[in-house]
C-alpha positions, 0 to 999 in steps of 0.5 A: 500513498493516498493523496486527498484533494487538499495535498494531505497524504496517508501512507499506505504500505511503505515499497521498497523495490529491489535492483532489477525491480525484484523482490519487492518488499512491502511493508503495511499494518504491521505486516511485511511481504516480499515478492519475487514475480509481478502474480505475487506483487499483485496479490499482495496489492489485492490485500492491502486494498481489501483490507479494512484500515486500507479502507478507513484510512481512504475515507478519511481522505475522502472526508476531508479528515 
C-alpha cells in the first residue's frame, strides 16, 4: 500500500505471507508470484517497483489524485 498525505491509500500488490513466513505469495497487475527465500522476495519487490503502473499509481498519490 501506498498512503498520500491525506490518508488515501493505493494497493500496490496484495502479500500473503505463508506460516513461518514462506512462501510469500504476491499478487500485483494481473500477475501473481510465489517466493520461497528473502533473494526472490527481494526481487520480486524490485519489479513491482520498476514497473510503470507502480509508478503511476505513485504520482497520483504524490498529486494529490
Amino acid at each position: 500500500m501506498a498512503r498520500a498525505t491525506d490518508d488515501r491509500l493505493r494497493a500496490l500488490a496484495e502479500v500473503t505471507f505463508g506460516e513461518l513466513g514462506y512462501p510469500v505469495r504476491l499478487r500485483w497487475e494481473n500477475r501473481f508470484d510465489s517466493v520461497s527465500d528473502r533473494a526472490s522476495f527481494e526481487e520480486v519487490l524490485k519489479k513491482i517497483l520498476e514497473h510503470s503502473a507502480t509508478g503511476e499509481k505513485i504520482a497520483e498519490l504524490i498529486a494529490g489524485k
